[in-house]
C-alpha positions as CSV (number, residue, x, y, z in Angstrom):
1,X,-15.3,47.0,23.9
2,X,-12.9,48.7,26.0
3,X,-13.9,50.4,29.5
4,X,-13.6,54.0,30.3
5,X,-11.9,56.0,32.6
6,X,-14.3,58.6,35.2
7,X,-11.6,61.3,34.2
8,X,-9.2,61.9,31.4
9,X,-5.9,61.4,33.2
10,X,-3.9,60.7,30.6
11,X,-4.7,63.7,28.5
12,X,-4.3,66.3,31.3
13,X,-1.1,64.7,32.5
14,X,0.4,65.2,29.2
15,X,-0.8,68.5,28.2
16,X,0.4,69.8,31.4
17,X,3.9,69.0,30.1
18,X,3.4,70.4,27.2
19,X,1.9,73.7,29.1
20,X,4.6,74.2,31.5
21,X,7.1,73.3,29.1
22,X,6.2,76.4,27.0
23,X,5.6,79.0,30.3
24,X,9.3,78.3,31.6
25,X,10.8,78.5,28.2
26,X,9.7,82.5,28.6
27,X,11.1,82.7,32.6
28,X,14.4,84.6,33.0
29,X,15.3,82.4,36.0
30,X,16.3,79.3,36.5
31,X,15.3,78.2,40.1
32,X,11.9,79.7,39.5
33,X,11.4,77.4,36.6
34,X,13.0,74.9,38.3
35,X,9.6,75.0,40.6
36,X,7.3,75.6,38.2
37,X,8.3,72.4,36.5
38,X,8.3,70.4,39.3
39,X,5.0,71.4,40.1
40,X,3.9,70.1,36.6
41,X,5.8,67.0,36.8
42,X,4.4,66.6,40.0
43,X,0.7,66.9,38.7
44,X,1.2,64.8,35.8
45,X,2.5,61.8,38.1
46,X,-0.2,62.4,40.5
47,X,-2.8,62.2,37.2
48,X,-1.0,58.8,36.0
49,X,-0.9,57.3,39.7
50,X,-4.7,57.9,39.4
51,X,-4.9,56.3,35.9
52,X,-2.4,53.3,36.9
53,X,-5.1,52.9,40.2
54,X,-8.1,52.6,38.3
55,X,-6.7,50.5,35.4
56,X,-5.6,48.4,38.1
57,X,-8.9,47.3,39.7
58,X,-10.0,46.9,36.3
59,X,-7.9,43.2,35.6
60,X,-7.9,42.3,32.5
61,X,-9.1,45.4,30.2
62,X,-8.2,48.4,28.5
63,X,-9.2,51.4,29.6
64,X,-10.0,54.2,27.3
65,X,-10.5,58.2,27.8
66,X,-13.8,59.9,28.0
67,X,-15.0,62.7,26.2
68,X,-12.0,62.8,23.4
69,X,-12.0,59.6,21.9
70,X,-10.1,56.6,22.2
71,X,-6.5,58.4,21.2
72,X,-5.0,57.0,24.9
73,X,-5.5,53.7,27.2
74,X,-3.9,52.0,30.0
75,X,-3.8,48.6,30.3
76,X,-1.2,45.8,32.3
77,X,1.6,46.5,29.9
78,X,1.6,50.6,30.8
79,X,0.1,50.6,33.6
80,X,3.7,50.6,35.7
81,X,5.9,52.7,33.1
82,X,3.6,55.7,32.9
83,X,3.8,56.6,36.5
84,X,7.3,55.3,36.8
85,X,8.7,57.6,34.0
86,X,6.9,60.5,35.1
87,X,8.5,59.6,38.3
88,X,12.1,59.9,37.3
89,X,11.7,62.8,35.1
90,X,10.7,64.8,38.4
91,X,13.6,62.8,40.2
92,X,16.4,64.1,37.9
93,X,14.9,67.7,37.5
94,X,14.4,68.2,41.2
95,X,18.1,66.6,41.9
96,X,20.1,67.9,38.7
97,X,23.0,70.4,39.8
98,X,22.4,74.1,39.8
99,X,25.3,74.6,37.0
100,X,23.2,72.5,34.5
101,X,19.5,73.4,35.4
102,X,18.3,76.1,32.7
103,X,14.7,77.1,31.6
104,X,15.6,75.9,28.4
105,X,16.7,72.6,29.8
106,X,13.8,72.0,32.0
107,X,11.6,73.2,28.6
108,X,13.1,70.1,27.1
109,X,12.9,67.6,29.8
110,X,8.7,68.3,29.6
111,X,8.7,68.1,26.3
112,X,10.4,64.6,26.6
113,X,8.2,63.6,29.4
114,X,5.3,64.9,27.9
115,X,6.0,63.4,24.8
116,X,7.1,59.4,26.2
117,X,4.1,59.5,28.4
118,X,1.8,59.8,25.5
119,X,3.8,57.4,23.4
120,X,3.1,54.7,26.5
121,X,-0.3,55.5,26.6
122,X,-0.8,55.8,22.8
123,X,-3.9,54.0,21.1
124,X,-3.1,54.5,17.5
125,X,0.0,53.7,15.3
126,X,0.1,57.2,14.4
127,X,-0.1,59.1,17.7
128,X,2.7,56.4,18.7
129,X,4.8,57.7,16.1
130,X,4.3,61.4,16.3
131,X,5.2,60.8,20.3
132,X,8.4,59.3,19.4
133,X,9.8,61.7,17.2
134,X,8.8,64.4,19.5
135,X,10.6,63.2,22.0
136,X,13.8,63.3,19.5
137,X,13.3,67.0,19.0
138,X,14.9,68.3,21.9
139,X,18.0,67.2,21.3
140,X,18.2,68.6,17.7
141,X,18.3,72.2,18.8
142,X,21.1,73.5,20.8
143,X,18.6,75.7,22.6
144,X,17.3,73.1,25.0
145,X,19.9,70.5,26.5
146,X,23.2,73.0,25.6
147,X,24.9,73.9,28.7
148,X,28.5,76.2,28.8
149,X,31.5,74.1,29.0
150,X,29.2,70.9,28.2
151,X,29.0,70.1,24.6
152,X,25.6,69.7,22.8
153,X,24.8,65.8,21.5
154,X,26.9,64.9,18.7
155,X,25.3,65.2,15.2
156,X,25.7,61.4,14.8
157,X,23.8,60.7,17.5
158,X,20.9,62.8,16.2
159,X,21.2,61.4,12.7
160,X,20.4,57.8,14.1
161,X,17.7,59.3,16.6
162,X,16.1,61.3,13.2
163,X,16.7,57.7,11.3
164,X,14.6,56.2,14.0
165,X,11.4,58.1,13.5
166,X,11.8,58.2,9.8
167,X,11.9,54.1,10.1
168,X,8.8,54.3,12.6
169,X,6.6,56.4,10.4
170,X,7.5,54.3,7.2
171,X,6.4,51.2,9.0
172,X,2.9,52.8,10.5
173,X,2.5,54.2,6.5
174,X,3.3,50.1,5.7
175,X,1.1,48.5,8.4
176,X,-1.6,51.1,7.2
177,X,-1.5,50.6,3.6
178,X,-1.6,46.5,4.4
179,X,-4.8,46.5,6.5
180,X,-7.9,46.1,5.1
181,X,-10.1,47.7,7.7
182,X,-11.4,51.2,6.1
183,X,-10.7,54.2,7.6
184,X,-7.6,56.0,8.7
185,X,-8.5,55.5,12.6
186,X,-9.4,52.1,11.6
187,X,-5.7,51.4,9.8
188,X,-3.8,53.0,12.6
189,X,-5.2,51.1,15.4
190,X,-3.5,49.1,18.1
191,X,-6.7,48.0,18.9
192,X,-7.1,44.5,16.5
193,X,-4.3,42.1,14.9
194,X,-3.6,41.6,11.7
195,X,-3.2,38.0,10.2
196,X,-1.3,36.8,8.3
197,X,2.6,37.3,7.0
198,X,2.2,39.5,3.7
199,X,4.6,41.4,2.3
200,X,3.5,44.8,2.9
201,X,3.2,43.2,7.2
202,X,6.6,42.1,6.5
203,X,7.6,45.3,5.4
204,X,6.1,46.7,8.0
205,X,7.6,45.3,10.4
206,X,10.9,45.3,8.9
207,X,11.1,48.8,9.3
208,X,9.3,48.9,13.2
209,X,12.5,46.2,14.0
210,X,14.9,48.6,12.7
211,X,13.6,51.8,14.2
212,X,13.9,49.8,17.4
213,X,17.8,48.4,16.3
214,X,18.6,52.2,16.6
215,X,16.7,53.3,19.2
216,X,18.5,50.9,21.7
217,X,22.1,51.0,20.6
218,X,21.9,47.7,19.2
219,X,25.4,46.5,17.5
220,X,26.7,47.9,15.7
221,X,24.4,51.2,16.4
222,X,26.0,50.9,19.8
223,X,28.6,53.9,18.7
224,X,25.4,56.6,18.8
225,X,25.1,56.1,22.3
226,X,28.5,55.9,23.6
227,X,29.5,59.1,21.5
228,X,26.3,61.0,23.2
229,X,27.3,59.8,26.8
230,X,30.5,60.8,26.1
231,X,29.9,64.3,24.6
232,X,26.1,64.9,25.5
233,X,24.4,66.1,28.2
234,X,23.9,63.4,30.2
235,X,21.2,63.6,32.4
236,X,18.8,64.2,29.5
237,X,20.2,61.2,27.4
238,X,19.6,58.6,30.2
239,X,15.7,60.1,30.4
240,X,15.9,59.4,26.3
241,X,17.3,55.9,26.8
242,X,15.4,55.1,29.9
243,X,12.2,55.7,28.0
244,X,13.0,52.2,26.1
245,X,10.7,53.0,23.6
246,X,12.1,50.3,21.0
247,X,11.2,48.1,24.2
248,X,7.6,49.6,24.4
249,X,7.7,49.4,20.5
250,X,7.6,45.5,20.4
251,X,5.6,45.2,22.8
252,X,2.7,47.4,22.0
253,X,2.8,46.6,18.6
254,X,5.3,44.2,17.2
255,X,3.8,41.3,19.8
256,X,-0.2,41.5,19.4
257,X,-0.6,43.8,16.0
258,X,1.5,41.9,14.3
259,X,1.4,38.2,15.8
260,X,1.9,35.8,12.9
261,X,5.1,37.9,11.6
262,X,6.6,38.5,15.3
263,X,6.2,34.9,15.9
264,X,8.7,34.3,12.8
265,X,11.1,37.1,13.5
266,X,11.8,38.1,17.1
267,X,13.6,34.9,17.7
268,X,16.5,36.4,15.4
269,X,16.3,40.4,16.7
270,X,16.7,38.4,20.5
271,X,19.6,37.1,19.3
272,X,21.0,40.7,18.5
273,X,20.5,41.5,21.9
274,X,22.0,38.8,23.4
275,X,25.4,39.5,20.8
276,X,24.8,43.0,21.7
277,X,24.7,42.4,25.7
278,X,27.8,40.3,25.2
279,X,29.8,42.6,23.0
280,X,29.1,45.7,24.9
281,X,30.2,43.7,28.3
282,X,33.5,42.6,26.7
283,X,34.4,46.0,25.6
284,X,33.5,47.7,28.7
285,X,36.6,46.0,29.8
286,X,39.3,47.9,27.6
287,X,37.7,51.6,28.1
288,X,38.7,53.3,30.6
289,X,36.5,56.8,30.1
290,X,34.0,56.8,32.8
291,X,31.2,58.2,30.8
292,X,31.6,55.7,28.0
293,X,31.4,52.9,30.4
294,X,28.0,54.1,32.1
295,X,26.8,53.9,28.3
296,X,28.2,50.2,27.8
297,X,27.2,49.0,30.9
298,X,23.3,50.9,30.2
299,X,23.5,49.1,26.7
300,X,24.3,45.7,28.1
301,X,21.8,45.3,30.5
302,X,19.4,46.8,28.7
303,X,19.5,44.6,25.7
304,X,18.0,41.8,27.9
305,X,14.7,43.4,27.4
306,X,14.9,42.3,24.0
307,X,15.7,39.1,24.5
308,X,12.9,38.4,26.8
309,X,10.4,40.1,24.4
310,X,11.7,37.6,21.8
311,X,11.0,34.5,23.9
312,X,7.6,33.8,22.7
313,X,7.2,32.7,26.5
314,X,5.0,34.4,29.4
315,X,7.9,34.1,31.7
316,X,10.6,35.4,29.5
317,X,8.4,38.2,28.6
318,X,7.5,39.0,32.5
319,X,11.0,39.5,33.2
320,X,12.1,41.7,30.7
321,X,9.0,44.1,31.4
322,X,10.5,43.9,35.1
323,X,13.9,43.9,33.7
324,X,13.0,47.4,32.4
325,X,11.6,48.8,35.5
326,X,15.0,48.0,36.9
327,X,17.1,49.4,34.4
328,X,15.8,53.0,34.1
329,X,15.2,53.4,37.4
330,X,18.8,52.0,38.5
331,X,20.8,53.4,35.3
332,X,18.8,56.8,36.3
333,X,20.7,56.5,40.2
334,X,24.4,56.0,38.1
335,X,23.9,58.7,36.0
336,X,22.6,61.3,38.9
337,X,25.1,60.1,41.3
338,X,28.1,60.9,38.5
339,X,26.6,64.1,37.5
340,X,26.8,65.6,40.6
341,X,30.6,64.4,41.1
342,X,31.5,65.9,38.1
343,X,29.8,69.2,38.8
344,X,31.0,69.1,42.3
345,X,34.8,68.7,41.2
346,X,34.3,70.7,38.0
347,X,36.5,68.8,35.6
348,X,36.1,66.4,33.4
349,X,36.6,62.6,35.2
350,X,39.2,60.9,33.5
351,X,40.5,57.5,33.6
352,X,43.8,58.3,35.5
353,X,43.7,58.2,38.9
354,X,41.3,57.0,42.0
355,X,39.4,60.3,43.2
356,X,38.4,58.5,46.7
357,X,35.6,60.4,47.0
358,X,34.3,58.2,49.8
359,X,36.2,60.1,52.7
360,X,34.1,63.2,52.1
361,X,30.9,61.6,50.2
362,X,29.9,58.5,51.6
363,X,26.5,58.9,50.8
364,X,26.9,59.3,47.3
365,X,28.8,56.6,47.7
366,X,26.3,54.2,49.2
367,X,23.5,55.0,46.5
368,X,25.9,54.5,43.9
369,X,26.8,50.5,44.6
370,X,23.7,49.8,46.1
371,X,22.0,51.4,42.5
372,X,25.0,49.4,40.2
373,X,24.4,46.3,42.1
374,X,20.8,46.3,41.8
375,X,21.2,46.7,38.2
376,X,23.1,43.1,38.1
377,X,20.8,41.8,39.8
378,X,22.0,41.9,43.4
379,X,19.6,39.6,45.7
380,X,17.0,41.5,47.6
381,X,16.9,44.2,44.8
382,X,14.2,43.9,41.9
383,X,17.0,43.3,40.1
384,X,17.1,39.5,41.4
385,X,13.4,38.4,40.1
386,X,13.9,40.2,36.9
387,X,16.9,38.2,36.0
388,X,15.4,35.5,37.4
389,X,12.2,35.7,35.2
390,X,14.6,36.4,32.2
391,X,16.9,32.9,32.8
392,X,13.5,30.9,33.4
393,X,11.1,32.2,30.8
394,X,13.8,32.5,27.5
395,X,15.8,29.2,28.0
396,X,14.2,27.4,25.9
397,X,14.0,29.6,22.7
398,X,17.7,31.1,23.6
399,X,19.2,28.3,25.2
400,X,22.7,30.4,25.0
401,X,21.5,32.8,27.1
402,X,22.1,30.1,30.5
403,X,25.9,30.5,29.8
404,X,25.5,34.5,28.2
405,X,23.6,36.0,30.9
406,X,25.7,34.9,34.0
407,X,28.6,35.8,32.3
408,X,27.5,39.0,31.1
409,X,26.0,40.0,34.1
410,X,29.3,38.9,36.1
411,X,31.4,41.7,33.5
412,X,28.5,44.0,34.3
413,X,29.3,43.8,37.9
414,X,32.9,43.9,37.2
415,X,32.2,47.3,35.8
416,X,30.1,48.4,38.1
417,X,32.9,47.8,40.7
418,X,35.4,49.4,38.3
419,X,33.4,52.8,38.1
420,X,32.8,52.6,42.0
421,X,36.7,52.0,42.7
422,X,37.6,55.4,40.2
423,X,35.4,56.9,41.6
424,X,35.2,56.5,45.6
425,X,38.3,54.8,46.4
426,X,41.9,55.6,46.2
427,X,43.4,58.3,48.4
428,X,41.3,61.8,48.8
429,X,43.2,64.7,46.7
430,X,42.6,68.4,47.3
431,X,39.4,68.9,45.6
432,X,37.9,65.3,47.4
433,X,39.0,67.0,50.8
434,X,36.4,69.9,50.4
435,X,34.1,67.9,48.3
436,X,30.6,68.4,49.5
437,X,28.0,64.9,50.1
438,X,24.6,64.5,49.0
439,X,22.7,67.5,49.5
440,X,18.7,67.2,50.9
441,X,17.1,67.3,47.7
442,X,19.5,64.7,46.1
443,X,19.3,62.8,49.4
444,X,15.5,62.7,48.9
445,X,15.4,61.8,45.3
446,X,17.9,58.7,45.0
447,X,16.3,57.2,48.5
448,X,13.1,56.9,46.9
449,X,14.7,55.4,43.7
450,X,16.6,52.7,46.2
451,X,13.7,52.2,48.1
452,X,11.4,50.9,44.9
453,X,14.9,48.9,44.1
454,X,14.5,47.4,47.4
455,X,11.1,46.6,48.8
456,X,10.7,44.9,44.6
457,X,13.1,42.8,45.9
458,X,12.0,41.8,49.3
459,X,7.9,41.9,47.8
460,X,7.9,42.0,44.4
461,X,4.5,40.6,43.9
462,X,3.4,44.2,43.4
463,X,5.6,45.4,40.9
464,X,5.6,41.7,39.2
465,X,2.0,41.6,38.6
466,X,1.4,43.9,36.2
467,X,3.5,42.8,33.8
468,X,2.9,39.0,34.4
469,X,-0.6,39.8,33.2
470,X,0.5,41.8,30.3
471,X,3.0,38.9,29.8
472,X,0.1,36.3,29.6
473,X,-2.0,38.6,27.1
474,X,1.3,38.7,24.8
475,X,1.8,35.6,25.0
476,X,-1.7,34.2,23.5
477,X,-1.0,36.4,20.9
478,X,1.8,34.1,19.6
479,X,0.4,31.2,20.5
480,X,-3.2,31.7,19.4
481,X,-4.8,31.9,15.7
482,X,-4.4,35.7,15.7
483,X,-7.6,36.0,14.0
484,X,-9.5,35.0,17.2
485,X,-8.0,37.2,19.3
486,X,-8.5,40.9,19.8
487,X,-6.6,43.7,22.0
488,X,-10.1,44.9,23.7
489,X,-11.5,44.0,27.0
């Protein structure tokens, strides 16, 4: 039986999105929307901080909600991402440029937040699944992310993102129909394993891997994401990919749901990553678009977290759950920092000539190598144990990935250096002369992101420990007859 939480956190955090998100739809000005959703954001990550605490001195268990039923928990595997997301939403809404910020557009970064916090924190197979295609829907309307002279997300994009959540709510209607528990609550629940490697779990999980596949960009589904980089708002997108929901998707319920079929199968879908990882590194080399390469290089690295998952090893899995951490919050400083070059110039960067913006930006030039270094795996960054973790723990089911992920990580770097050079080097034109360096509030915002990049690097026992124990747990799900074992306390 699970424990309780004193107060439902969870619940209030997310319907305090959801609240806000409708009040500043209605506002007719931006900057007073602007606060109104940073005070929610700030409420709801104050709320999952609380949540996070108290699951924290809990070890071990799963910690349900009072009152309403067991619809959200926190355990070791959320414990870090809830806060963390809810974290970098209010980053990028308190730091995004003037030019971009909207009511509409802050309307759809609550509804995203609202919606991947509850997905974290879901319980049930179904509540997972209506979270994940709600946070899809505000990038079908051009109401929410459209901004003039910045073109809405191309319809390709949004057909794989719709494929997606047509592929997760097949395989919840699959893992349902093959459980033999009564009761809809009962066939929806994350809370026991099912045996065995049926057809209809097969299925199941069939169509879970491939809602996943698109999620991430995986190859060849890798086009989705480069074409909404290139053409979509961008900001936005990296909140949508930095929720690494196919990530939280395996491990929440691939891993200890479905045990006996993940044992056979993740093996080969951590092989796609690694050819994905590889392939996206190698091509990053021959583009030139600045845009597209932030997707590549976001791509790459993140399909290590797959890899890791697909271990079937405690270590393995440890460092891709740390892997993650870095990632969003280090593709999140990339995508910020570019933004607000290209707003500040007001064209389009292209691939032509060095804008050495370093002269009258140096700033933004600092958090931009120090946040691309830290994302391949620069020592004293979070970065280094995560990569660390991910060589140790998955050698021995990908033994490849000792020559891959050295390699890939030293194109990553390339790239990272590449994008640096374009855009900080090279001598100043006219519009780098005037250009105008991290402002307070941006100042503010990608310290604090460089500072959790750097003190997980110098102590990363805090940040490590979490996931280590949700590593362990994972891990004696493949290991263990899955019949003994259950995802309660």
């Amino acid at each position: 039986m699970s424990d309780q939480f004193l107060f439902p956190w969870i619940s209030c955090g997310v319907l305090i999105g959801l609240a806000a998100a409708a009040i500043v739809w209605r506002m007719p000005e931006a900057e007073t929307a602007r606060r109104w959703a940073i005070g929610a954001l700030a409420a709801a990550l104050a709320l999952l901080l609380a949540a996070s605490y108290e699951a924290s001195q809990v070890e071990g268990a799963r910690l349900i909600e009072p009152w309403i039923g067991s619809w959200f928990t926190v355990d070791a595997l959320n414990e870090i991402p809830l806060p963390l997301f809810a974290a970098l939403a209010l980053g990028v809404t308190v730091l995004a440029p003037k030019r971009k910020v909207t009511p509409h557009w802050l309307s759809g970064i609550l509804i995203l937040t609202s919606a991947t916090l509850a997905a974290y924190a879901a319980n049930n197979l179904l509540v997972l699944t209506l979270a994940w295609a709600a946070t899809i829907a505000p990038f079908l309307s051009k109401r929410f992310f459209e901004i003039k002279r910045e073109k809405e997300t191309p319809s390709w994009s949004k057909v794989v993102l719709c494929l997606s959540a047509v592929c997760v709510l097949i395989g919840a209607a699959l893992l349902a129909a093959g459980t033999t528990q009564s009761g809809w609550a009962a066939a929806f629940s994350l809370s026991q394993p099912r045996a065995g490697t049926g057809t209809m779990l097969r299925c199941a999980f069939f169509f879970l891997t491939v809602a996943v596949f698109l999620r991430k960009g995986l190859l060849p589904a890798h086009s989705w994401l480069l074409a909404g980089f290139e053409r979509g708002p961008l900001l936005p997108l990296g909140l949508l990919v930095n929720g690494h929901l196919g990530a939280f998707l395996i491990a929440r319920v691939a891993l200890p749901v479905l045990p006996d079929v993940a044992h056979e199968a993740l093996p080969i879908l951590g092989d796609l990553g690694l050819l994905t990882a590889a392939y996206t590194a190698l091509i990053a080399l021959a583009e030139r678009q600045p845009r597209r390469l932030l997707a590549l290089l976001s791509i790459s690295q993140a399909s290590f977290i797959l890899v890791g998952l697909g271990s079937n090893n405690a270590d393995g899995i440890a460092g891709a759950l740390v892997h993650w951490q870095v990632v969003a919050v280090a593709t999140t400083i990339l995508l910020a920092v570019f933004t607000s070059v290209e707003v500040r110039l007001g064209t389009p960067i292209d691939r032509q000539r060095f804008l050495g913006l370093a002269t009258s930006a140096p700033r933004l030039a600092v958090f931009f190598a120090v946040g691309g270094l830290a994302l391949v795996g620069l020592p004293l960054t979070l970065g280094f144990p995560a990569e660390d973790l991910l060589l140790h723990g998955t050698l021995t089911t990908h033994p490849r990935l000792g020559v891959v992920l050295p390699m890939v990580t030293a194109l990553n770097a390339f790239t990272v250096i590449r994008l640096f050079a374009t855009l900080f080097l090279g001598r100043p034109g006219t519009a780098a002369r005037g250009l105008t360096d991290a402002l307070p509030r941006e100042r503010w915002v990608l310290t604090a992101a460089l500072l959790f990049l750097l003190i997980g690097g110098i102590a990363p026992s805090t940040l490590v420990r979490a996931p280590a124990a949700a590593a362990e747990r994972l891990s004696s799900f493949l290991t263990a007859p899955s019949q003994t074992l259950s995802l309660g306390k």
